[in-house]
C-alpha positions, -999 to 999 in steps of 0.1 A, spaced: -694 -488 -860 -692 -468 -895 -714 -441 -886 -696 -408 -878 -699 -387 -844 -715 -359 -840 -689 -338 -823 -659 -346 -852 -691 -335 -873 -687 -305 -861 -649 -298 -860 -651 -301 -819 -635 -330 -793 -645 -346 -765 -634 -313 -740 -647 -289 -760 -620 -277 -779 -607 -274 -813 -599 -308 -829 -582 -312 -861 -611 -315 -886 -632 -285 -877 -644 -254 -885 -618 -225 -887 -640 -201 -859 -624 -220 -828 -589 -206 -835 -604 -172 -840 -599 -154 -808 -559 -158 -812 -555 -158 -847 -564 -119 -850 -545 -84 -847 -537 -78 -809 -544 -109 -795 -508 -116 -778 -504 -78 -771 -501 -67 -808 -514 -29 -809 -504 -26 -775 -479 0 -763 -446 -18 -764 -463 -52 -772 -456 -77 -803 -476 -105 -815 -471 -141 -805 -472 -165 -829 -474 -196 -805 -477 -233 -814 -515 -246 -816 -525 -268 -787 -500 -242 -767 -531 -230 -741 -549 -261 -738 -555 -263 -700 -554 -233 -674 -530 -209 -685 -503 -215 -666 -461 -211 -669 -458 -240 -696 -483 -216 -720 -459 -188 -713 -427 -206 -722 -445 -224 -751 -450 -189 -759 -413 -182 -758 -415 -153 -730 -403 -158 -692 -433 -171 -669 -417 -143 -643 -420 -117 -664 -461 -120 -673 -468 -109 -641 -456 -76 -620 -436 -85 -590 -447 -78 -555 -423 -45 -539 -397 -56 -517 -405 -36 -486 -445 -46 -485 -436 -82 -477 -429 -91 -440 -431 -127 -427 -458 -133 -405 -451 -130 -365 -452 -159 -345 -457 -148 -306 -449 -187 -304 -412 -189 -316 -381 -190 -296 -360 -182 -332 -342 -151 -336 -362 -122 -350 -350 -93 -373 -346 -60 -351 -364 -28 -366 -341 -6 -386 -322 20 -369 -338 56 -367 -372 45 -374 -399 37 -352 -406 6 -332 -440 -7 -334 -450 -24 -306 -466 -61 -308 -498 -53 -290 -506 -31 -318 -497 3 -300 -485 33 -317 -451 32 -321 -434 59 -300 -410 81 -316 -372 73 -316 -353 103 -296 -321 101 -326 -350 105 -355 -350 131 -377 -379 163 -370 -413 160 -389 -410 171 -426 -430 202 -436 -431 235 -420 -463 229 -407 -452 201 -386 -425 215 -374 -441 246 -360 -463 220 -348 -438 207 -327 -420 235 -316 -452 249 -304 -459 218 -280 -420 220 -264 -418 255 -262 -448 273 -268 -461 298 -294 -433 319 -304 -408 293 -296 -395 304 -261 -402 290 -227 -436 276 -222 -458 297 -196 -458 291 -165 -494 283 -147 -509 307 -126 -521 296 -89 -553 300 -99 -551 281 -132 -561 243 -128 -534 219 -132 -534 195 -163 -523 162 -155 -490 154 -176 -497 131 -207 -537 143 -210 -552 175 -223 -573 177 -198 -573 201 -169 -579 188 -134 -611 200 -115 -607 226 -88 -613 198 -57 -589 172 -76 -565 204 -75 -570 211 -41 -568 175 -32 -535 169 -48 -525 205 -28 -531 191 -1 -522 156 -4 -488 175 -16 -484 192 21 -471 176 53 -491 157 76 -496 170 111 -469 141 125 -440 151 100 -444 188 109 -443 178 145 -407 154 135 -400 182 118 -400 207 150 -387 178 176 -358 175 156 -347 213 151 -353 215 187 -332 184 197 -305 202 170 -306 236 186 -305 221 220 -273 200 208 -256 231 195 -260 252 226 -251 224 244 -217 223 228 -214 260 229 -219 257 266 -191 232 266 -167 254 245 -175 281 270 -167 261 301 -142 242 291 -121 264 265 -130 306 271 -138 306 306 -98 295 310 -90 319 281 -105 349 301 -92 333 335 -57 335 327 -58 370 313 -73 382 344 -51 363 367 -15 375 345 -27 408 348 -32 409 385 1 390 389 19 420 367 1 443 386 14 428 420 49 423 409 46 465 396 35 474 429 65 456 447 86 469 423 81 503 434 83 500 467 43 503 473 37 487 506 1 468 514 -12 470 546 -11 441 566 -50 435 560 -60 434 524 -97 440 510 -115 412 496 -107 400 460 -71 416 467 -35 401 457 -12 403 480 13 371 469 20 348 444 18 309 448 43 288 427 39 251 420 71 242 404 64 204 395 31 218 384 45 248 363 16 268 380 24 308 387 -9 323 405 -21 350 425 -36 350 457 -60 372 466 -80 377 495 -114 352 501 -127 326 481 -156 343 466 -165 326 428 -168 354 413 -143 376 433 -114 357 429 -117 318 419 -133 324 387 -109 348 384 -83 323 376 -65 336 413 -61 314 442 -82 324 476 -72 329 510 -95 315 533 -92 348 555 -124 358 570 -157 344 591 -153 309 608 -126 296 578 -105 323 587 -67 308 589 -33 323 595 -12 342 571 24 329 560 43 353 580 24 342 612 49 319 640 22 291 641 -11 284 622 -24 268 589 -23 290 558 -57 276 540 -60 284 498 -88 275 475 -86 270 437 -103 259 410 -98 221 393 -114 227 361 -122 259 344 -120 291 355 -76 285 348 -83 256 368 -47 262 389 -54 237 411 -62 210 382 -29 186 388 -25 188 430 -35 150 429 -2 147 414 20 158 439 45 137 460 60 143 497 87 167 493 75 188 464 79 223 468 52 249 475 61 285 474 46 313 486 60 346 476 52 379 491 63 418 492 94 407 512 97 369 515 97 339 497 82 310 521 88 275 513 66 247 523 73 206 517 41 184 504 41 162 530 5 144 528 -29 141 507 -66 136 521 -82 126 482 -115 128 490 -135 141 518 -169 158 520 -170 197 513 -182 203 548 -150 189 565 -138 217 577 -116 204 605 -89 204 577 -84 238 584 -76 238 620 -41 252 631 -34 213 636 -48 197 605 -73 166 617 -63 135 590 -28 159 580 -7 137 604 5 168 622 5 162 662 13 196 669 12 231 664 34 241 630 34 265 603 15 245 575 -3 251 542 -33 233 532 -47 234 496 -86 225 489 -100 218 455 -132 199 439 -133 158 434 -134 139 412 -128 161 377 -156 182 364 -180 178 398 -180 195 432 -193 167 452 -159 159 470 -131 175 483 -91 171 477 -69 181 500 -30 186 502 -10 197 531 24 207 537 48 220 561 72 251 560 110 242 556 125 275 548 115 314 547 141 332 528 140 371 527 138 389 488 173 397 493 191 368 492 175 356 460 152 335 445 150 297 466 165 265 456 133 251 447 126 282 421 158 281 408 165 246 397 
């Protein structure tokens, strides 16, 4: 129990370190010049309390020491540190700063943001104003036929079949050129179609009505001058005027019923010639048979359906106005029917021999497959000299 140990012998403890009867070497190493940063630029020399580094050197050595444990080491810059991503997390996450660009979590490149600033550095720029515009900085050159095409987002040009494939993967199949023809056929057939319509329904009336005013002018000139006509007249020949008053119609009426003679025209015929031959107004007995157009051509005949027993029908010649009465209506019969010509009318009602007027016209509107017939009797022939009739008058 008296004898001494060998390690307070020896100026040591248990751990190794200095105890408090030893030899002076174990406080050596921070006892001398330098050794708490004395020498060193902007250092001083620490003084610290003994026992103060016993243990790892940690934050209570560096306040024992009297200096900030912060402060021993260099902080970490600001910008380096970024929390770790976690795909997992349903928590809000911190958007990417405006104008810079956004990296992409797959690891991608990140692709440049359109409102960011150019490249710095002239190299760079020319750089980049070489791949939007070309060389010198003006519009990039256009490719020649002949010069393969480079497929957009590679550097790369495309062989001469994958060209020529694309070319012709780029042209119309053989079934859309064919759509293609069937349609601007079914179009062009459309249009002429209409124009044909416009032509029938609208210009042929136009040019009808010209022709027919001018040979009613011409007529009324002639009788105006006291030019007789002979009592036969030459085909396609006016010789009087027919007046519809309910109908507001005024028209000539010229010899035969020739299309293109007289009814397309825009005149009325006389049925005065061949097996249709009928009399002639002035005659003492007979049936004075006309022809006109319903539709085109100044269709003068259009309205006839629309006349009543007792409307008017004049006939005005050289000398004499001849007034007939509507007296009945046959609205469909076919064209070869002629017995509605006779000099007594089969299906008029007449019984006997009269002075009578019959008017023929196609049925129904727009076709010639029918007939329509009118018929009426003479109730007056008044002379030029006594004036215009009643029935023109009111």
């Amino acid at each position: 129990m008296t004898a001494l140990r060998p390690e307070r012998e020896s100026g040591a403890d248990g751990r190794g370190g200095a105890g408090d009867q030893g030899t002076s070497h174990a406080r050596q190493p921070y006892e001398g010049p330098g050794a708490f940063g004395e020498g060193r630029p902007g250092g001083r020399a620490h003084a610290p309390a003994e026992g103060a580094y016993r243990g790892r050197p940690g934050e209570r050595a560096y306040r024992a020491a009297g200096e900030p444990y912060a402060t021993a080491r260099e902080p970490l810059p600001r910008s380096t540190y970024q929390p770790p991503a976690d795909d997992e997390t349903v928590a809000l996450r911190v958007s990417a700063p405006s104008g810079g660009a956004v990296r992409p979590a797959s690891g991608a490149a990140p692709s440049p943001d359109p409102a960011a600033p150019p490249p710095a550095g002239r190299a760079a720029r020319r750089k980049a104003a070489r791949g939007r515009h070309g060389r010198r900085g003006g519009a990039a050159r256009p490719r020649a036929p002949e010069e393969p095409e480079v497929p957009h987002g590679t550097g790369a040009p495309l062989s001469r079949v994958e060209a020529r494939r694309r070319a012709r993967a780029r042209k119309p199949s053989a079934g859309v050129v064919a759509s293609r023809v069937i349609g601007e056929l079914f179009i062009t057939t459309g249009v002429l179609m209409l124009l044909f319509v416009t032509y029938q329904l609208w210009w042929t009336n136009v040019r009808a009505h010209a022709q027919a005013d001018k040979a009613a002018s011409s007529l009324q000139d002639d009788w105006a001058d006291g030019r007789r006509n002979p009592g036969a007249f030459e085909p396609g020949q006016g010789f009087a005027l027919l007046h519809i008053p309910k109908l507001d119609v005024v028209v000539p009426i010229a010899e035969g019923v020739s299309s293109k003679g007289v009814l397309d025209r825009g005149m009325v015929g006389h049925y005065g010639s061949g097996p249709l031959k009928t009399a002639m107004p002035d005659d003492r007995t007979g049936n004075f048979g006309l022809a006109g157009h319903r539709n085109t051509h100044g269709e003068p005949f259009r309205y006839i359906n629309r006349l009543s027993p007792g409307d008017a029908i004049v006939v005005e010649t050289q000398d004499k106005y001849f007034v007939y009465k509507m007296a009945s209506m046959l609205p469909v019969t076919s064209p070869s029917n002629v017995s509605v010509l006779d000099p007594v009318p089969r299906g008029s009602g007449f019984t006997r021999p009269g002075r009578y007027i019959t008017l023929t016209t196609c049925t129904p509107e727009f076709t010639s497959k029918y007939r329509l017939i009118v018929w009426g009797k003479m109730v007056e022939e008044r002379p030029r000299s006594k004036g215009k009739p009643d029935a023109l008058v009111s």
